[in-house]
SEROLUM-147804 format. One record per residue: residue in one letter; x, y, z of N, C-alpha, C, O, CB in turn. Coordinates in steps of 0.001 Angstrom, whole numbers, padded with zeros to 6 digits. Glycine has a CB too. Example, Ala and Ser with C-alpha at 12.3 -4.5 7.8 and 13.67 -1.06 7.14 Angstrom:
(rec a (013190 -005690 007800) (012300 -004500 007800) (013200 -003300 007800) (014236 -003319 008465) (011308 -004473 009046))
(rec s (012850 -002250 007080) (013670 -001060 007140) (012900 000030 007870) (013409 001138 008039) (014084 -000598 005725))
***
This chain:
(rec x (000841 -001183 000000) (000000 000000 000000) (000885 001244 000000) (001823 001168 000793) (-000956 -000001 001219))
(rec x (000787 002564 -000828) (001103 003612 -000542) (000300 004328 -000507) (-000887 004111 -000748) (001813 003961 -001020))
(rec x (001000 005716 -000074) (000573 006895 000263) (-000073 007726 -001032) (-000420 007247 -002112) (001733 007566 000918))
(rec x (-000103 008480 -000796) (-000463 009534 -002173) (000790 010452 -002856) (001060 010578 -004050) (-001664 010784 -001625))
(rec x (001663 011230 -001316) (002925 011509 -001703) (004080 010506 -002359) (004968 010912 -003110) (003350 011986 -000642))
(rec x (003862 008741 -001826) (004709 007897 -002442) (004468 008137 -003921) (005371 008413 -004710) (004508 006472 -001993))
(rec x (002984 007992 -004290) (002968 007589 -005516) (003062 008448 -006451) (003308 008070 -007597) (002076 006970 -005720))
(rec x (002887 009741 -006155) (002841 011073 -006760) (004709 011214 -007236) (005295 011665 -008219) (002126 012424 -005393))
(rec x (005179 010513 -005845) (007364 010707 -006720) (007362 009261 -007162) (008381 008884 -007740) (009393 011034 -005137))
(rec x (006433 008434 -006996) (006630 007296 -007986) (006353 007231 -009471) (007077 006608 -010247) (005945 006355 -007555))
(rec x (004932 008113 -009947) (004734 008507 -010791) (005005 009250 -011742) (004753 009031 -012927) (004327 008572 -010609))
(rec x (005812 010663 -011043) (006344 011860 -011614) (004735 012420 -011407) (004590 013481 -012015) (007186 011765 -013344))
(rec x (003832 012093 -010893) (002629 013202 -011165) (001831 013957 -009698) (001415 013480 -008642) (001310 012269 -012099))
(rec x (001865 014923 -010093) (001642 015966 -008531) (000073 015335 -008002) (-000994 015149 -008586) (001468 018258 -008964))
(rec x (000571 015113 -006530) (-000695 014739 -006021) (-002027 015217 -006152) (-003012 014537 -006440) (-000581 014761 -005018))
(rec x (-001989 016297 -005946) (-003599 016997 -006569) (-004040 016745 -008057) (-005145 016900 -008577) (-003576 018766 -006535))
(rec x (-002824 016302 -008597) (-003462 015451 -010226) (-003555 014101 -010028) (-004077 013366 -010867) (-002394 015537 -011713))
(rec x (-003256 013843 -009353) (-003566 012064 -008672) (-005562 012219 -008120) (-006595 011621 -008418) (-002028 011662 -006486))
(rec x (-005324 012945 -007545) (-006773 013317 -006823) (-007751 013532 -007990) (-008731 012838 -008262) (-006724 014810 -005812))
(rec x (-007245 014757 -008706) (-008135 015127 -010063) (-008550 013628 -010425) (-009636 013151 -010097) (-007153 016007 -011504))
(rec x (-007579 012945 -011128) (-007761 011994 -011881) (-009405 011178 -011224) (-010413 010830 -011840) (-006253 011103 -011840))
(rec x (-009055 011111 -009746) (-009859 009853 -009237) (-011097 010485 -009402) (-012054 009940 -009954) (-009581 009240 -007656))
(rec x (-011112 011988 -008788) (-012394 012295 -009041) (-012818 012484 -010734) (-013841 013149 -010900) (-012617 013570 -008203))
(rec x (-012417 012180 -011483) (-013029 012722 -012601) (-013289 011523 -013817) (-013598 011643 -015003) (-012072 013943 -013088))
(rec x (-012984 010169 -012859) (-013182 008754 -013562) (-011561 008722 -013985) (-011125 007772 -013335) (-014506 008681 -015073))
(rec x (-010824 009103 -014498) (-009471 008856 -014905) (-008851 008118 -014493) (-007802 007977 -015120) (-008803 009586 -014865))
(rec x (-009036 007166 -013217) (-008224 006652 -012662) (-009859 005842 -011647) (-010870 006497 -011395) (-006836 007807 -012023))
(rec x (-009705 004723 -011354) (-010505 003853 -010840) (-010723 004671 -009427) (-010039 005689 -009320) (-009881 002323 -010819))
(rec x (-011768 004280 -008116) (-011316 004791 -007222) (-010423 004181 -006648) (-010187 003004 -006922) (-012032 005098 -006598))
(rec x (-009693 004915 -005662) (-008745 004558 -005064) (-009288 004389 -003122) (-009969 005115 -002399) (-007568 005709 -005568))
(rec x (-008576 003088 -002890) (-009371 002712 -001375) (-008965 003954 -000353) (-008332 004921 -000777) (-008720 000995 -000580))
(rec x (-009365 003851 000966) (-009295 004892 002019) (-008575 003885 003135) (-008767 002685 002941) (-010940 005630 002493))
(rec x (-007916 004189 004068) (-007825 004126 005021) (-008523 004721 006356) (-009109 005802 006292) (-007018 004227 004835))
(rec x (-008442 003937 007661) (-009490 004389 008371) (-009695 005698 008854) (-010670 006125 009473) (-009560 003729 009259))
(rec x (-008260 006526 008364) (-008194 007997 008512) (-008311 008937 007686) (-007870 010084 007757) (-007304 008304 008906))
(rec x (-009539 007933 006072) (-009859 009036 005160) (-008726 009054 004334) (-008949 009490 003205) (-010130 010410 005820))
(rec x (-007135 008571 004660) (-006707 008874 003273) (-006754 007572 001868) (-007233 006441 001783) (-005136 009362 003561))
(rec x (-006029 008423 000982) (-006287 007056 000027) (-004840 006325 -000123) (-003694 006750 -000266) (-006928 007503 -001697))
(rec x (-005329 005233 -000041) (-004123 004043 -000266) (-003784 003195 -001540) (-004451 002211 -001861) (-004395 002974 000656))
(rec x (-002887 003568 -002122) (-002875 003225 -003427) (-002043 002006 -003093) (-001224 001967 -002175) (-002325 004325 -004508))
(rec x (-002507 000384 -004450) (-002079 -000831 -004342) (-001433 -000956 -005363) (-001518 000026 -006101) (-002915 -001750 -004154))
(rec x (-000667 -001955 -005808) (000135 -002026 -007156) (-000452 -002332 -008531) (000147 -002628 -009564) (001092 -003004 -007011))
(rec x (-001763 -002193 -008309) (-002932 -002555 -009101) (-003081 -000992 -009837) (-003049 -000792 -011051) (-004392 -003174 -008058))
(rec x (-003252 000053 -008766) (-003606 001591 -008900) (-002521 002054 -009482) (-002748 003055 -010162) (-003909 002419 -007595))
(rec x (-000899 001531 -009465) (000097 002090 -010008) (-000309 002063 -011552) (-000419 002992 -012351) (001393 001397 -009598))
(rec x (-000491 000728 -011700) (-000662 000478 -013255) (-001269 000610 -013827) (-001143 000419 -015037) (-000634 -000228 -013727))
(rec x (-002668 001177 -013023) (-003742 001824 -013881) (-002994 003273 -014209) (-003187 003894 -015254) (-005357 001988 -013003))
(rec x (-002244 003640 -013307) (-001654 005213 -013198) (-001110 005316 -014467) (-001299 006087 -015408) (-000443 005581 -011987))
(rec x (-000194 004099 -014226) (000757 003812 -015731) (000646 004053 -016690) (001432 004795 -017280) (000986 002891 -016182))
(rec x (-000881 003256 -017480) (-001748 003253 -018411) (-002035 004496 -018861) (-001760 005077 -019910) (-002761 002651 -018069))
(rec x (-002795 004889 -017629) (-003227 006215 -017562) (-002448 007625 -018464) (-002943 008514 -019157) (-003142 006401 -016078))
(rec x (-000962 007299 -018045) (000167 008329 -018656) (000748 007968 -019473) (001743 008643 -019738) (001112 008780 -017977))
(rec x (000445 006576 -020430) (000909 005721 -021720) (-000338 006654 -022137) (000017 007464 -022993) (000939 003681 -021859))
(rec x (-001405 006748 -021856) (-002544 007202 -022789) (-002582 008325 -023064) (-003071 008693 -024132) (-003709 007013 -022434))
(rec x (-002236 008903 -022455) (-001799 010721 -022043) (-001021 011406 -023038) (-001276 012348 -023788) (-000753 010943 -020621))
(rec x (000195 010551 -022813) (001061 011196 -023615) (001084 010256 -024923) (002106 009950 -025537) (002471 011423 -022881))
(rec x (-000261 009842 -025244) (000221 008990 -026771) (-001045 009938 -026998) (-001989 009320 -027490) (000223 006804 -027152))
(rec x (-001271 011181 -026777) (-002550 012438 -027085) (-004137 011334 -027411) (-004815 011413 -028435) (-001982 013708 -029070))
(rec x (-004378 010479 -026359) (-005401 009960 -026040) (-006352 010626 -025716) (-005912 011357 -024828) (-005246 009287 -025350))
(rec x (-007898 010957 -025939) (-008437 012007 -025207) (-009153 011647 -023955) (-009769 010590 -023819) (-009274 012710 -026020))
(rec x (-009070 012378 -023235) (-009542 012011 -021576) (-010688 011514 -021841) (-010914 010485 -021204) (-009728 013252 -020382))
(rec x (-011463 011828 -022503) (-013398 011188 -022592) (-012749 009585 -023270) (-013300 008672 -022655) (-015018 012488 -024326))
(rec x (-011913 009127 -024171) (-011587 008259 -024026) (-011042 007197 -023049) (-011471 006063 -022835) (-011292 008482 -024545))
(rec x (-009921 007886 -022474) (-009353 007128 -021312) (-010886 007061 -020294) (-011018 005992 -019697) (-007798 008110 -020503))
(rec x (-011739 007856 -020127) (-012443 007670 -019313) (-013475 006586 -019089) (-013966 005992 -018129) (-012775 008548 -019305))
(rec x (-013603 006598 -020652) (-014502 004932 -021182) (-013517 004433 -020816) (-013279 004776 -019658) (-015035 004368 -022899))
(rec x (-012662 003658 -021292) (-011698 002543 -020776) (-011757 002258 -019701) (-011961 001048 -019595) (-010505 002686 -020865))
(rec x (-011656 002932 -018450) (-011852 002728 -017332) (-013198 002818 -016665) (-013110 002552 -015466) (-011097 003364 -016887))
(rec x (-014394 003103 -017058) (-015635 002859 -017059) (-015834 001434 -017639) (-016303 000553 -016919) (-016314 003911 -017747))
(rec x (-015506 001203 -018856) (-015398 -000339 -019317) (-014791 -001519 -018176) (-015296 -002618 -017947) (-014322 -000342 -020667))
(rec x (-013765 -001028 -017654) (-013250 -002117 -017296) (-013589 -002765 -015418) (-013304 -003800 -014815) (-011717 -001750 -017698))
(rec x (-014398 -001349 -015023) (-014897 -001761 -013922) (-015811 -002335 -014323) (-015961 -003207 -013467) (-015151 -000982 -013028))
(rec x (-016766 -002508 -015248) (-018066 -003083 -015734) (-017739 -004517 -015704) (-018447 -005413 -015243) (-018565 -002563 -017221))
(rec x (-016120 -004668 -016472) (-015864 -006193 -016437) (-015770 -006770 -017734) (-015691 -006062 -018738) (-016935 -006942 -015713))
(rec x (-015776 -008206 -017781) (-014924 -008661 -019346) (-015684 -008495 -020182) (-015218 -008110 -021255) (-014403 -010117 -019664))
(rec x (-016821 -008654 -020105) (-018118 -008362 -020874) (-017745 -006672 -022351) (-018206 -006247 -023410) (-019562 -007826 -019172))
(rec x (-016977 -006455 -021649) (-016075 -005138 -022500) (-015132 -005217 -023610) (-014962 -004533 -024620) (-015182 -004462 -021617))
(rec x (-014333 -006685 -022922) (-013575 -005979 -023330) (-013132 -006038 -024720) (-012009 -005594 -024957) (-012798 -006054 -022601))
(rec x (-014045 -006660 -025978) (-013649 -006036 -026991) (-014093 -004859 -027709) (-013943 -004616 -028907) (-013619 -006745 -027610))
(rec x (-014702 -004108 -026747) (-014970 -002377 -027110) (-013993 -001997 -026441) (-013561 -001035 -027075) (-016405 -001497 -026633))
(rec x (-013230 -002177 -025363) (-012042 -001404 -024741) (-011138 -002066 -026191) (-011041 -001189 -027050) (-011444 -001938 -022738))
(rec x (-010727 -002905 -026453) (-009680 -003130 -027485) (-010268 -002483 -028664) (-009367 -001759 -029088) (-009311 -004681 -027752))
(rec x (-011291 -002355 -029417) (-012011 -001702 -030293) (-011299 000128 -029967) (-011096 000922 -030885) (-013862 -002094 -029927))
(rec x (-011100 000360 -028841) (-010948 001753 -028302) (-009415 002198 -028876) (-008969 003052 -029643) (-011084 001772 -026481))
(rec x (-008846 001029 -027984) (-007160 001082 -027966) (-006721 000534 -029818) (-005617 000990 -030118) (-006389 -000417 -026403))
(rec x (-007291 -000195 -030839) (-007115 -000045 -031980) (-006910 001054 -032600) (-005843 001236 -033186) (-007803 -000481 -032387))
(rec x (-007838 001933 -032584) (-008498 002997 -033050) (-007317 004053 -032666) (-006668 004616 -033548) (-010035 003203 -032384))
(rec x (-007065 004306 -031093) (-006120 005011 -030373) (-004473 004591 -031346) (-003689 005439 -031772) (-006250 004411 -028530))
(rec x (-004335 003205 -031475) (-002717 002477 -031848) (-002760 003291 -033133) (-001894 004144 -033325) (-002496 000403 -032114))
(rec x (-003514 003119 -033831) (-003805 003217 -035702) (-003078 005292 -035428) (-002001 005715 -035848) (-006643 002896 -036519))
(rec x (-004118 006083 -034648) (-003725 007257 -034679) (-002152 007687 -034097) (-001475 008615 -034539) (-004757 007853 -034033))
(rec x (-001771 006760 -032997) (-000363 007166 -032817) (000700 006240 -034099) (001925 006313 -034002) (000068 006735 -031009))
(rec x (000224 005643 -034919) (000808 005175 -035875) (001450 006314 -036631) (002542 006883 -036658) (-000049 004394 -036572))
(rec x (-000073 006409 -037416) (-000112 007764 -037969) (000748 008991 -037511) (001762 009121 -038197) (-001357 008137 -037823))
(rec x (000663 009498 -036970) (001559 010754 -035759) (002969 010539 -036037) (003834 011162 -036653) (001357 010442 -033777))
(rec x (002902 009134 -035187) (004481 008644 -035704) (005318 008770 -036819) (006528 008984 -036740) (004569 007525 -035750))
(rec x (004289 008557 -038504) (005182 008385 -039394) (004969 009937 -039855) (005611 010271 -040851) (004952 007098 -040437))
(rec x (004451 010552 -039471) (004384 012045 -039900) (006102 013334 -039341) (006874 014066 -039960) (002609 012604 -038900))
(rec x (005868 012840 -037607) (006820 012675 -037222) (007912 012255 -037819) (008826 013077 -037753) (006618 012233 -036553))
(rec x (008150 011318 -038356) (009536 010296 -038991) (009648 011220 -040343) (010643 011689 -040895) (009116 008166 -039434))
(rec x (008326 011302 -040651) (008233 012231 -042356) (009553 013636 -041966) (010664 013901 -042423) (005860 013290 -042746))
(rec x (008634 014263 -040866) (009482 016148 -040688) (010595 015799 -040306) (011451 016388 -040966) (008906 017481 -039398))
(rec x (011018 015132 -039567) (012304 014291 -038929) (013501 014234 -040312) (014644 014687 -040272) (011688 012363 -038363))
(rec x (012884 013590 -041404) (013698 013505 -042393) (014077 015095 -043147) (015090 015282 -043821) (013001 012457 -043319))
(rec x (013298 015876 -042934) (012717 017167 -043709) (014074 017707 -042861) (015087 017870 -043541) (010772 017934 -043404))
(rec x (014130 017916 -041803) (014871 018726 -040646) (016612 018343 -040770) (017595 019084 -040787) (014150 018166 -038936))
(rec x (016458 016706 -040851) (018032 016358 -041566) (018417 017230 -042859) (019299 018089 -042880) (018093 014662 -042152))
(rec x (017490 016805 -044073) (017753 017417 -044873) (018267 018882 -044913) (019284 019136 -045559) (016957 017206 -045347))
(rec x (017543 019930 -044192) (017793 020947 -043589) (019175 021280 -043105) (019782 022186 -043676) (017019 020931 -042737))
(rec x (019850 020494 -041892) (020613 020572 -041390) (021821 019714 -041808) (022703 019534 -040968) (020161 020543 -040443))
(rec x (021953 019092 -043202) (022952 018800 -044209) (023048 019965 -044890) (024175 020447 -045008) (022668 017665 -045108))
(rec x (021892 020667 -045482) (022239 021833 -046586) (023061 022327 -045541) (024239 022001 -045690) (020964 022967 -047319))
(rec x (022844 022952 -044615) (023262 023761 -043271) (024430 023368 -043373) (024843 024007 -044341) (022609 023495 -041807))
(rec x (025354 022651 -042968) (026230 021584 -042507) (027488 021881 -044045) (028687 022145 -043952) (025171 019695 -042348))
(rec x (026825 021747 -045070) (027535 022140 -046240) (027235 023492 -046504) (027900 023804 -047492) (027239 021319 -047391))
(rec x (026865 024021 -046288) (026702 025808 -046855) (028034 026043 -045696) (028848 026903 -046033) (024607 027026 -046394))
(rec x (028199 025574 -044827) (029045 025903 -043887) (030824 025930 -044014) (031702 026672 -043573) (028602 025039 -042956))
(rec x (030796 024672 -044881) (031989 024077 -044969) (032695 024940 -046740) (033850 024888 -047165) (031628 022077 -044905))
(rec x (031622 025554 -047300) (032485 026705 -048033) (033033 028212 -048091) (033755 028572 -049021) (032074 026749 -048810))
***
């Protein structure tokens, strides 16, 4: 079990965005202890995990939010949660090779550069 401060420097993510998350479906709830706070299990890390794989692959929160609405519902889901995360893979595909596209554009760039230099 941790704390909220553990998991917040375990995560890299500031506790009051740990909190946001729970309240706003982003993150499953998280249990209490008998003094009201919340106790996160190694179960909650990896939803956290997920959570910031989805984040930063520009997932949109009303998405991530189904996913995790889906998956408390149970297996009965889960090929609309994979239906979700397809859909999500296909667009960071995309991104990616666009990325890889300007990537090449920017070399090119910085060869002309590189030789305009050297006369």
């Amino acid at each position: 079990m941790y704390k909220i401060n553990e998991v917040s420097e375990m995560t890299n993510i500031p506790s009051h965005t740990l909190r946001y998350y729970e309240k706003e479906g982003i993150i499953p709830t998280i249990d209490r202890d008998s003094g009201g706070r919340r106790v996160y299990t190694d179960e909650n890390i990896k939803w956290i995990e997920i959570v910031i794989c989805l984040k930063e692959t520009n997932m949109p929160i009303v998405e991530i939010k189904e996913i995790v609405k889906l998956s408390i519902i149970g297996d009965s889901t889960i090929e609309k949660r994979k239906e979700i995360l397809e859909k999500h893979r296909k667009r960071v595909e995309e991104e990616l090779n666009s990325i890889k596209k300007n990537l090449k554009k920017i070399d090119k760039k910085i060869d002309f550069y590189n030789g305009a230099k050297e006369c």
